[in-house]
KEVEX-185759 format. One record per residue (C-alpha): x, y, z. Coordinates in Angstrom, 3 decimals, decimal comma. Layout:
N
<site><c1>X</c1><c2>Y</c2><c3>Z</c3></site>
...
***
This chain:
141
<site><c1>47,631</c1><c2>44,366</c2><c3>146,573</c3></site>
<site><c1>50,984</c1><c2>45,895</c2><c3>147,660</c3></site>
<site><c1>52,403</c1><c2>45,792</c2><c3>144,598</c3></site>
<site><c1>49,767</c1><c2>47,876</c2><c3>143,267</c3></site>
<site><c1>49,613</c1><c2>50,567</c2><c3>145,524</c3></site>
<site><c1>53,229</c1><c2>51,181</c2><c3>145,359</c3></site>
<site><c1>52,267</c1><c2>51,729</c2><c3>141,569</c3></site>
<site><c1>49,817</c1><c2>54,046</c2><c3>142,074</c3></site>
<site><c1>51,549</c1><c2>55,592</c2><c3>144,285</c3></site>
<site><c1>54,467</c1><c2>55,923</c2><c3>142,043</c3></site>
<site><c1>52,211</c1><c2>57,263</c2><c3>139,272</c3></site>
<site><c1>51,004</c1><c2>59,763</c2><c3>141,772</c3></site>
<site><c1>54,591</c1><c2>61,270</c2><c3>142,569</c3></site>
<site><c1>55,360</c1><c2>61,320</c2><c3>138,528</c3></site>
<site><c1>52,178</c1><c2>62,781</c2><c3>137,852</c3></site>
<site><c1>52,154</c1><c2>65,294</c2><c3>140,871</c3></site>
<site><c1>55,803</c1><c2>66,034</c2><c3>140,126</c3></site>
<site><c1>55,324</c1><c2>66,990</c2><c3>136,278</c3></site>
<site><c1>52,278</c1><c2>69,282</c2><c3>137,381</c3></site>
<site><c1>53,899</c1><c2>71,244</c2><c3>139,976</c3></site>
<site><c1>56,415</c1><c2>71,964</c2><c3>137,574</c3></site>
<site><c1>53,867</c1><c2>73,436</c2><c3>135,266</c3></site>
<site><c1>51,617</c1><c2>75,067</c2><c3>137,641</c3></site>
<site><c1>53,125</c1><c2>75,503</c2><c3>141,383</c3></site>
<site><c1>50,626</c1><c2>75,481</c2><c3>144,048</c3></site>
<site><c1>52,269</c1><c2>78,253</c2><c3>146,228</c3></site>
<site><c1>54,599</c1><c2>81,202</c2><c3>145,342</c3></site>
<site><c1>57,978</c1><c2>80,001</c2><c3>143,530</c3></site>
<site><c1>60,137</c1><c2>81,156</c2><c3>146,595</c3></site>
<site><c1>63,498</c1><c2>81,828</c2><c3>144,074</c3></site>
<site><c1>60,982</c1><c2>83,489</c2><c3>141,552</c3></site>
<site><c1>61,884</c1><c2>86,611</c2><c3>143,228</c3></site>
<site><c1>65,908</c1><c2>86,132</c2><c3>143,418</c3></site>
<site><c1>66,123</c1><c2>84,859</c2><c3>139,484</c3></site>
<site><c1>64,969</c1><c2>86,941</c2><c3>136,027</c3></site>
<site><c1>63,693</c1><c2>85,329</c2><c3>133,086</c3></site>
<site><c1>65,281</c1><c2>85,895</c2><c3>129,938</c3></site>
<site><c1>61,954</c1><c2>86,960</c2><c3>128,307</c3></site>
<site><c1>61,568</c1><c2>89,591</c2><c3>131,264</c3></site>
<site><c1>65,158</c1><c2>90,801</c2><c3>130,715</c3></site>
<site><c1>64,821</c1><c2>90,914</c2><c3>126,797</c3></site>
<site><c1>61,301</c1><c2>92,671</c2><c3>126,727</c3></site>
<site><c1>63,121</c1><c2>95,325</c2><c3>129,023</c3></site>
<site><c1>66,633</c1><c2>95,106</c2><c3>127,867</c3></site>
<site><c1>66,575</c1><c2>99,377</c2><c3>127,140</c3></site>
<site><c1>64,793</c1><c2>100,214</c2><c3>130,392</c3></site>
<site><c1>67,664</c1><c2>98,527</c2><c3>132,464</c3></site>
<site><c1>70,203</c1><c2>99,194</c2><c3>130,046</c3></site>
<site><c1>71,685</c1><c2>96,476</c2><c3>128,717</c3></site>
<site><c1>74,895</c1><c2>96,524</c2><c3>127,087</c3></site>
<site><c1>75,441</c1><c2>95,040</c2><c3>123,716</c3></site>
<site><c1>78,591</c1><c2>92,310</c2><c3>125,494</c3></site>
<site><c1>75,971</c1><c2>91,587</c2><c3>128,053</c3></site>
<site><c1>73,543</c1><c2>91,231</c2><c3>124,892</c3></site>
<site><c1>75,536</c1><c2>88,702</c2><c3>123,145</c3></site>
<site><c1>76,427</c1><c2>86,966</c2><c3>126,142</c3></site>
<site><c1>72,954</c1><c2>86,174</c2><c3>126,727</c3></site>
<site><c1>72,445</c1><c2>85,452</c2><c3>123,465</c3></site>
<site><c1>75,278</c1><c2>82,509</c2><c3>123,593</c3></site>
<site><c1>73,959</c1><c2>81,229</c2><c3>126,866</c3></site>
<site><c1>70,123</c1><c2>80,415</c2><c3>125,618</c3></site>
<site><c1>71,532</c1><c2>79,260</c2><c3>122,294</c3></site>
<site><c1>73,756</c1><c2>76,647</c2><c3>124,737</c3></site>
<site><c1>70,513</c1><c2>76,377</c2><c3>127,107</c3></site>
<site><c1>67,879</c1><c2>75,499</c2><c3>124,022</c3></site>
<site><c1>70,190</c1><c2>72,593</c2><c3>122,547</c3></site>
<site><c1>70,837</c1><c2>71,505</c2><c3>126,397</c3></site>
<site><c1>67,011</c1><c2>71,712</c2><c3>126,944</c3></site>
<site><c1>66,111</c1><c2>69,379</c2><c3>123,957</c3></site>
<site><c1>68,433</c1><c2>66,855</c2><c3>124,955</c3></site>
<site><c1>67,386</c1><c2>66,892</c2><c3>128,099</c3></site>
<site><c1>63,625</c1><c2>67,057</c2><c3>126,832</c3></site>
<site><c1>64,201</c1><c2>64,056</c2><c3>124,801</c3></site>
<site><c1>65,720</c1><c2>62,083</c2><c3>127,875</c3></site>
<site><c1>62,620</c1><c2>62,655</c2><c3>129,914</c3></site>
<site><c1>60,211</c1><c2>61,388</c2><c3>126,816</c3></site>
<site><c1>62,360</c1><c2>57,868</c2><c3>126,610</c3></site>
<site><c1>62,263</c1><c2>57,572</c2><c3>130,276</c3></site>
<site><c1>58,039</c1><c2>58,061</c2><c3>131,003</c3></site>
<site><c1>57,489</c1><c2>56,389</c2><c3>128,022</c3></site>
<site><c1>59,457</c1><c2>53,227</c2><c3>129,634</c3></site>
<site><c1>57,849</c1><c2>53,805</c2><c3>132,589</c3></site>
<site><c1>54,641</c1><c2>54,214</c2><c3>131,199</c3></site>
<site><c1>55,270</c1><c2>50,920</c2><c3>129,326</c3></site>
<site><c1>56,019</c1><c2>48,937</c2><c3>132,342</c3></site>
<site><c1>52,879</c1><c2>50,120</c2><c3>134,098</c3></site>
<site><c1>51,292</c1><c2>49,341</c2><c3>131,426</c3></site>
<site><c1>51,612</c1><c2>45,346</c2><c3>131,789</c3></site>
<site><c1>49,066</c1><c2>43,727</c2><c3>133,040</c3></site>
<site><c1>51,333</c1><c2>42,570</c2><c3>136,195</c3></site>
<site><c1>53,980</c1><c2>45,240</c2><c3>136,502</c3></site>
<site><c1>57,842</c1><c2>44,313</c2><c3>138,140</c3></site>
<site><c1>58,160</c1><c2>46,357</c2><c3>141,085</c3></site>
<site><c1>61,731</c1><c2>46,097</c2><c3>140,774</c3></site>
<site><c1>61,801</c1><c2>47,600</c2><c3>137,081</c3></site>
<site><c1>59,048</c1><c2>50,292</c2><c3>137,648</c3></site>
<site><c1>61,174</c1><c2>51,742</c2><c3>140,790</c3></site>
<site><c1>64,349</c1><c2>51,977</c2><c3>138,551</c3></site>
<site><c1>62,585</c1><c2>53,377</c2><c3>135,392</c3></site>
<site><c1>61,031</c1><c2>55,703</c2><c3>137,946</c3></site>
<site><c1>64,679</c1><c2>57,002</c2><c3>139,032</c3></site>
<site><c1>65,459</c1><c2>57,286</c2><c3>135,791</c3></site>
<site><c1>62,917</c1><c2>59,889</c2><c3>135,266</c3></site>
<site><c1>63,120</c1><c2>61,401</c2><c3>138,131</c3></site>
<site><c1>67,252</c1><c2>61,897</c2><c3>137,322</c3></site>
<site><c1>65,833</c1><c2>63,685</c2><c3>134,049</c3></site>
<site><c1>63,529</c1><c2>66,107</c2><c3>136,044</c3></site>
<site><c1>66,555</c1><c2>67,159</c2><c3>138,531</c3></site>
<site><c1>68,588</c1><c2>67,589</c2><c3>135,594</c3></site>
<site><c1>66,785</c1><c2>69,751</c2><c3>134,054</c3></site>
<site><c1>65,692</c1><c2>71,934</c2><c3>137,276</c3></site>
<site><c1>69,363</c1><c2>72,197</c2><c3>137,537</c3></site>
<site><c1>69,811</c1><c2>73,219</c2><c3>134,224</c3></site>
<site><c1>67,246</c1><c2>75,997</c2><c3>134,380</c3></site>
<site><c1>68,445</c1><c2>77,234</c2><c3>137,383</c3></site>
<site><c1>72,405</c1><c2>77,556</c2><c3>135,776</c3></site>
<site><c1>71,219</c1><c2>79,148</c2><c3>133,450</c3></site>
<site><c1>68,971</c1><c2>81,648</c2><c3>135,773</c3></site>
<site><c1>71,909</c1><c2>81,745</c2><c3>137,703</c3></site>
<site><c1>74,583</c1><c2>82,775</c2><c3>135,234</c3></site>
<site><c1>72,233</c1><c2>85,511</c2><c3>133,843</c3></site>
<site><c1>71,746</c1><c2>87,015</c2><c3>137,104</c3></site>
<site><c1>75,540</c1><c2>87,117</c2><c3>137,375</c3></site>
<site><c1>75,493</c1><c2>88,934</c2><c3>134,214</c3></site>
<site><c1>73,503</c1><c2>91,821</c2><c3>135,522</c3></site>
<site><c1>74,835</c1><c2>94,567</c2><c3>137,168</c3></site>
<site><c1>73,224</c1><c2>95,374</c2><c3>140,880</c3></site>
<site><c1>71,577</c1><c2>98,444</c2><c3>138,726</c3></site>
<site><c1>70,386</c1><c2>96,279</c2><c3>136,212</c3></site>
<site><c1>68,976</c1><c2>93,384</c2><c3>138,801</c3></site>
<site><c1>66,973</c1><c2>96,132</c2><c3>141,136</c3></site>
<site><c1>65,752</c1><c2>97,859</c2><c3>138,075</c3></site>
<site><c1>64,433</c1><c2>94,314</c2><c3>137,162</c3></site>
<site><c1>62,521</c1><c2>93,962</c2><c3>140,066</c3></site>
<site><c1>61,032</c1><c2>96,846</c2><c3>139,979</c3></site>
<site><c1>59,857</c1><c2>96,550</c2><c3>136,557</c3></site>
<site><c1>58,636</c1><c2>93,084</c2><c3>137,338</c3></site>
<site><c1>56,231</c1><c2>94,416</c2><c3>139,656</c3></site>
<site><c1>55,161</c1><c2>97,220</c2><c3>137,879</c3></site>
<site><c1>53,930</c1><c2>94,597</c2><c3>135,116</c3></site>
<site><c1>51,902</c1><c2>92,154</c2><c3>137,829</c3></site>
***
């Protein structure tokens, strides 16, 4: 009985986890401080972006998109092990918690990632450039 709660439970946080990653319940509190490169392309004349700071972000999603996929394709191997072990009709405890880990590793990984990436575009941006930004991002909500 135990054992199976701590399953569930562990499903739960996986689950839960994955969604509010997709779809955050309350206001992203660095959604504010960061720009997404879609925001910063789509506007890239209005803030005046300069062609070096063009091809610079350029290079840094071309290194983020082949980071991403690795990283996409660690987190697929890992739920479908975990998946796998809950699966059984009596699942190890033991083997569920450390396939667990291993996804969760993936997640933080890739959080991280995102948020280098965020982070070394912002540094890109002049002070200009990041105030026009917000401005122009709440113009368009």
């Amino acid at each position: 009985m135990r054992s199976r709660f701590w399953l569930l439970a562990a499903s739960l946080l996986v689950l839960t986890s994955l969604l509010y990653a997709q779809h955050p319940a309350s206001p992203d509190p660095l959604g504010g401080l960061l720009f997404d490169p879609d925001l910063i392309l789509s506007r890239q004349n209005a803030i005046g972006l300069s062609d070096a700071q063009k091809t610079y972000l350029h290079a840094e999603l071309v290194k983020a998109q082949t980071r991403f996929t690795e990283l996409q394709w660690q987190l697929q191997e890992a739920m479908e092990g975990l998946v796998g072990l809950l699966k059984q009709p009596k699942a190890d405890e033991a083997q569920v918690g450390a396939q667990l880990d291993k996804v969760l590793a993936s997640e933080r990984e890739i959080k991280r990632a995102q948020i280098s990436l965020l982070v070394r575009i912002k540094n890109n941006l002049t002070a200009e450039q990041q105030h026009r930004l917000q401005t122009l991002r709440g113009e368009s909500k």
